[in-house]
C-alpha positions, -999 to +999 in steps of 0.1 A: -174-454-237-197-484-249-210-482-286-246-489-290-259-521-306-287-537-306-303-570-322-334-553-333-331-525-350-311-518-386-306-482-377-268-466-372-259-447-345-266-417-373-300-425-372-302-436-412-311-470-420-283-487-445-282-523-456-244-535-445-256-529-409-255-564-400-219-574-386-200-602-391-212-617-357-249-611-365-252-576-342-267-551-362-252-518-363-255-488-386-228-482-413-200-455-414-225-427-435-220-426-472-188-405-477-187-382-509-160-367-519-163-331-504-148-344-467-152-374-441-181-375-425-188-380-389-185-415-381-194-435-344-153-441-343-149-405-334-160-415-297-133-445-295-108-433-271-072-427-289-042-451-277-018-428-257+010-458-264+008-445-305+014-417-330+010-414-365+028-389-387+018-387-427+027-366-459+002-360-484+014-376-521+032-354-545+048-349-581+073-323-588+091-297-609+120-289-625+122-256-602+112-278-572+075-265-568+052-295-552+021-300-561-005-329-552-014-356-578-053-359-563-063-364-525-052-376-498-066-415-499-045-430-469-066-436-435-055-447-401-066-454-364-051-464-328-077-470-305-076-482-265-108-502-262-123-518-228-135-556-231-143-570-197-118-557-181-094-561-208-073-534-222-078-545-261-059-520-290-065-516-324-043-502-351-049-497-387-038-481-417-054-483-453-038-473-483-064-466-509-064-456-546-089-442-572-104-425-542-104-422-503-140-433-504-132-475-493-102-465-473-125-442-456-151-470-454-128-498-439-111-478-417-142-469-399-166-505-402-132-526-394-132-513-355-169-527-357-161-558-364-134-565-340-146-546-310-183-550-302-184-586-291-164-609-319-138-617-295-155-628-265-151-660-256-122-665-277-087-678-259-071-690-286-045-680-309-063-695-341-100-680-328-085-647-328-066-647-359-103-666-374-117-630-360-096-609-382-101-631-407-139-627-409-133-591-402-116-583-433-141-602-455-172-588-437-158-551-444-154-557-478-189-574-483-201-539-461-184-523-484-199-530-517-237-534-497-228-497-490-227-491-528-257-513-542-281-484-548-249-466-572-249-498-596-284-505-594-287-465-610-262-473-633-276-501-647-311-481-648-296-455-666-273-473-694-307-489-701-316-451-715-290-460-743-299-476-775-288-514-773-256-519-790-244-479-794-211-477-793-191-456-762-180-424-789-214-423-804-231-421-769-207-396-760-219-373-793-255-385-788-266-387-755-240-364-735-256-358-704-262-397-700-227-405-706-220-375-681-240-391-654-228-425-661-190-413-660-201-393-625-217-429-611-184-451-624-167-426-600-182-435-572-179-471-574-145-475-586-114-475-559-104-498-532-079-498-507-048-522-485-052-530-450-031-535-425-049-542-387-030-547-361-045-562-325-030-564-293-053-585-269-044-604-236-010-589-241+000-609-275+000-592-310-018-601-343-013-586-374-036-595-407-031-575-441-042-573-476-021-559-508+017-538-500+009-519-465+036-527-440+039-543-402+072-545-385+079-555-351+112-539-339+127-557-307+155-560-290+170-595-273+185-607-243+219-597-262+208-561-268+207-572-305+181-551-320+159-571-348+134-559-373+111-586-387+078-580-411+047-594-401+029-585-430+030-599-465+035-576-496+006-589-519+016-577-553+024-587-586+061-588-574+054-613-551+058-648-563+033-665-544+012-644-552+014-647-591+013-684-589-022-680-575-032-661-603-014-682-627-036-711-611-062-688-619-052-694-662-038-656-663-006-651-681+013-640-659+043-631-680+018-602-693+011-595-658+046-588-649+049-569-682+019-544-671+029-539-639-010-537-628-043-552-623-065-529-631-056-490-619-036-509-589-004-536-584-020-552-555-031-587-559-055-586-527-075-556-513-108-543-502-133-530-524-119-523-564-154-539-578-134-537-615-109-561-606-135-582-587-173-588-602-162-566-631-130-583-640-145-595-671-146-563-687-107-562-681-090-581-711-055-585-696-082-607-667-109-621-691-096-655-687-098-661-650-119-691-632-127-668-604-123-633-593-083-623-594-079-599-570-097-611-534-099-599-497-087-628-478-060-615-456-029-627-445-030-632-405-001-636-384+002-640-347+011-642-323+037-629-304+040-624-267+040-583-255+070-590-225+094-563-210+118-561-238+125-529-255+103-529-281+079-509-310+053-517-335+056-499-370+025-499-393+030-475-430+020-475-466+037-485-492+044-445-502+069-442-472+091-473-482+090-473-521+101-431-520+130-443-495+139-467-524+134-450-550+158-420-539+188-446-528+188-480-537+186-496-504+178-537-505+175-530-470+148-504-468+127-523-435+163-517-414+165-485-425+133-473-415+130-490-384+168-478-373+152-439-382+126-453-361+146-458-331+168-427-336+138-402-333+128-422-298+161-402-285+156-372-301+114-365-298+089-363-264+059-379-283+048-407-304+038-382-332+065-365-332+087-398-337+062-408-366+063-375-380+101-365-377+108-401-398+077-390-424+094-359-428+133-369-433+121-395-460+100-366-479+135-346-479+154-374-489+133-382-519+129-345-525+163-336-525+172-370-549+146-353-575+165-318-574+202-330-575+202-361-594+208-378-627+182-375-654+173-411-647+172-403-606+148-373-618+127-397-636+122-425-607+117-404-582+096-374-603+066-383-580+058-400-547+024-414-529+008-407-498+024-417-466+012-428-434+033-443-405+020-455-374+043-464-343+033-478-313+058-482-287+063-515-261+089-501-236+110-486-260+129-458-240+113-421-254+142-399-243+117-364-239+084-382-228+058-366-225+024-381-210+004-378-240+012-382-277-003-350-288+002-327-259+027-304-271+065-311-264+095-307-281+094-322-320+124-316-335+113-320-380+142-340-395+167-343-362+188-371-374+203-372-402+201-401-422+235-413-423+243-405-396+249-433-371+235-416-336+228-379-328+238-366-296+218-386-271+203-377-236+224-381-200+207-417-197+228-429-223+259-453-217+291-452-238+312-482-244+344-482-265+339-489-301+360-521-296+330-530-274+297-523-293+285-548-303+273-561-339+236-562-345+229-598-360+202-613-386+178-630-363+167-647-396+201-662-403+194-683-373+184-723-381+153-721-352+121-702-365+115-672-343+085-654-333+078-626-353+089-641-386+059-651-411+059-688-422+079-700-450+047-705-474+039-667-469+079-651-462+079-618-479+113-610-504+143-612-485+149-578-487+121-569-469+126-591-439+153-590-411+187-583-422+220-574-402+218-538-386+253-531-390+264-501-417+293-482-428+289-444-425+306-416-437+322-391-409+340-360-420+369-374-414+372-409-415+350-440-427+342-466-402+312-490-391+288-485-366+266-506-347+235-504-328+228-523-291+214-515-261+212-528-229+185-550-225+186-548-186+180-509-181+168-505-214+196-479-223+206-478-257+249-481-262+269-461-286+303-451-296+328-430-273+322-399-297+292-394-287+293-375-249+277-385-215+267-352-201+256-354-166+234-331-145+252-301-138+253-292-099+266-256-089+284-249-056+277-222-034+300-198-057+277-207-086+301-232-100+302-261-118+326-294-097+355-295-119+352-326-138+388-335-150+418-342-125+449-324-132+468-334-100+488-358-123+495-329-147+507-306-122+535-333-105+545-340-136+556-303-139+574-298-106+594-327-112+607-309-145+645-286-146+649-258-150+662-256-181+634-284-192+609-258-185+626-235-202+623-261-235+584-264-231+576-227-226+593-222-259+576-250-279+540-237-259+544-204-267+518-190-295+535-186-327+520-162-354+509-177-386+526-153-408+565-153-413+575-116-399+583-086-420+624-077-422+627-041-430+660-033-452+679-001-455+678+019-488+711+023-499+699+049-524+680+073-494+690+105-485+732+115-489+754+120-462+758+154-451 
């Protein structure tokens, strides 16, 4: 499929002229449509082919009762794409997924003008890493600028309308005075208020770049030439948790004590996104930001890359912040990027498609959370009360899917919350190995390493500890006994090992009586029992022989019966 551009015309592939049709690279192309908010509109994406190697599983956000009844705190505002695009005879991918708030309507927007401007002609020509990562940079700045071109004609009708209002009337005598103005104004503010995270991910010449604005999440799960299985985040949480990030804005003459304190800028907590025109050209109208040189909140993205695509057991996981924070909320974890990406890795054994990997893990972390509401303390019900939208995107490098299935969303087995959480391993397909557990071995902090490893974001833009790689190796609880479990797999074969309890079953072949080879040698057994005496024999049929469980009933004569005759 090739999109149509042209260096002539402004008009979309829609037919309607808009003014963010130019690209980044100076090819004009039209503009997603103007989305409202009655549904998404058709959008020249639609034709992308989708990447079989990917599946994406997501939960709508939600607050609930005390009797357990869900309900939806607005609209679903996350977005996401995996697309398999053609460049000269280079298979190029493209993964994304926006987290927006106030609205779906930049979410919406990004996720639909970032594919132009990264697919139709920005990276020709370019062989090097810091060309491509330059790409993605320009990308994320000319959506945004798109963005707010695609939204000129809704201030400009503002501004023509508050010019209706006498100069100087305050907001409740408008309201009492002029209440179909101040109807159409609130409808307008609307429309131009909302913005949204990004997280793009490219996979080009076989490497992989990631770039990202505000708290939406990139790990790359991989595993050695040890069979040590590491997580490491590519991305970098821009919020007003992050550090870095508030010394920017301190730089910026904000107090960022009162930052901290608020929790926010504006309606949001990320420090960097597209779109959000309040925290942007209208910051001055925000007191908490009134003192700022320059615009707070920006687009500039974080890029990192890259790393080499080889042979090694490996998957991509891209998700909004709603998954992680309601796995945290509901238990504590300091650990949550493990966590996720070991669920990750159990549903590859359990599920025959991508989607149904991404939406068994989507779906165990809504019951976890859910069930943490309905059976905990007050203060458990009051953290985790409510929850936001959740996306997860997975994209698998050679990762061994146990049920596969040629394509992601042609039917198969998907098996909704299959693992349980702590549980170490569920029962696991006949290509599965089994060492003893004196043998597995212990998954290690790639981190803790002194050499800087691919994969790992420089030290001016490391994310929290918590949130980077950290040792795989946890204590679970069994019903009988306590004891730690590790992860591995053999990086050779690609077979993931496990501990002895968990069987190896093999292919079952029937003889020509219709039964199964017998698979356990008593020959020993049986010597052992011609050797034994007689009277030895005699010993162990007593000890073998059942025994009821109830002591048995003596019956007694009654003295006082019936006299003698």
């Amino acid at each position: 499929m090739k999109a149509e551009v042209t260096k002539t015309s402004g008009f979309s592939l829609f037919g309607e002229r808009m003014s963010s049709g130019l690209l980044s690279n100076g090819v004009v192309v039209g503009s997603p449509p103007r989305i409202g908010s009655h549904g998404h509109a058709l959008s020249w994406t639609d034709d992308l082919p989708v990447c079989p190697l990917s599946g994406v599983g997501f939960s709508t956000n939600q607050i609930y009762r005390e009797d357990g009844i869900r309900r939806e705190e607005h609209e679903f505002e996350d977005c996401s794409f995996h697309f398999k695009f053609k460049m000269h005879d280079e298979d190029c991918y493209l993964y994304g997924v926006f987290d927006g708030h106030d609205g779906s309507r930049a979410a919406n927007f990004a996720a639909q003008r970032m594919p132009a401007e990264l697919l139709l002609g920005q990276l020709l020509e370019k062989t090097t890493d810091e060309d491509i990562k330059d790409v993605l940079n320009q990308a994320f700045i000319a959506v945004e600028k798109s963005f707010f071109e695609s939204i000129d004609h809704i201030f400009a009708e503002k501004t023509t309308i508050q010019l209706q209002l006498p100069e100087g009337i305050g907001h409740y005598e408008a309201l009492n005075q002029f209440p179909d103005v101040m109807k159409k104004l609130d409808a307008l503010e609307r429309e131009i208020t909302g913005g949204t995270t990004a997280t793009v991910a490219l996979v080009y010449k076989s490497k992989l770049y990631v770039a990202n604005v505000g708290d939406t999440r990139a790990l790359f799960c991989q595993t050695d030439e040890g069979g040590v299985f590491k997580v490491a985040q590519l991305s970098v949480d821009h919020s007003i948790f992050n550090e870095e990030e508030l010394n920017r804005l301190s730089q910026l003459g904000l107090d960022v004590e009162r930052l901290k304190l608020h929790r926010r800028i504006g309606s949001s907590d990320s420090t960097r996104c597209i779109g959000d025109y309040h925290v942007k050209g209208g910051y001055m109208d925000i007191e908490i930001l009134q003192n700022a040189t320059r615009e707070p909140v920006i687009a500039d993205p974080y890029v990192h890359g890259s790393i080499e695509i080889g042979n090694r057991p490996s998957f991509l996981i891209i998700m909004s912040d709603g998954l992680y924070q309601a796995l945290q909320a509901a238990t504590n974890t300091d650990r949550v990027n493990i966590d996720i990406a070991r669920m990750v890795a159990a549903e590859f054994s359990q599920q025959s498609t991508l989607n149904g990997v991404a939406q068994a893990v989507v779906d165990k972390v809504v019951r976890i959370h859910h069930d943490a509401f309905i059976g905990g303390t007050p203060e458990m019900k009051q953290i985790c009360q409510k929850r936001g939208d959740i996306t997860l995107l997975v994209r698998n490098f050679n990762y061994p899917l146990a049920n596969a299935i040629n394509s992601p969303t042609a039917g198969g087995a998907y098996h909704p919350v299959s693992v349980p959480f702590y549980s170490p391993r569920p029962n696991l397909p006949p290509t599965v190995t089994i060492p003893t557990l004196s043998t597995a071995e212990r998954v290690e902090n790639h981190s803790e390493s002194g050499a800087s490893t691919p994969g790992t974001p420089t030290p001016a833009q490391t994310p929290p500890r918590d949130t980077l790689s950290s040792t795989l190796e946890s204590t679970f609880q069994d019903t009988n006994h306590t004891y730690t479990s590790t992860e591995s797999s053999t990086q050779s074969s690609g077979e993931m090992r496990f501990p002895t309890r968990f069987y190896n079953p093999n292919k079952l072949e029937l003889d020509e009586n219709g039964r199964v080879e017998a698979y356990v040698d008593f020959s020993e057994f049986y010597d052992a029992i011609k050797k034994l005496t007689d009277s030895q024999i005699e010993s162990l049929n007593a000890e073998t022989k059942p025994k009821s469980a109830y002591e048995p009933i003596t019956e007694e004569v009654d003295s006082l019966s019936a006299p003698e005759n």
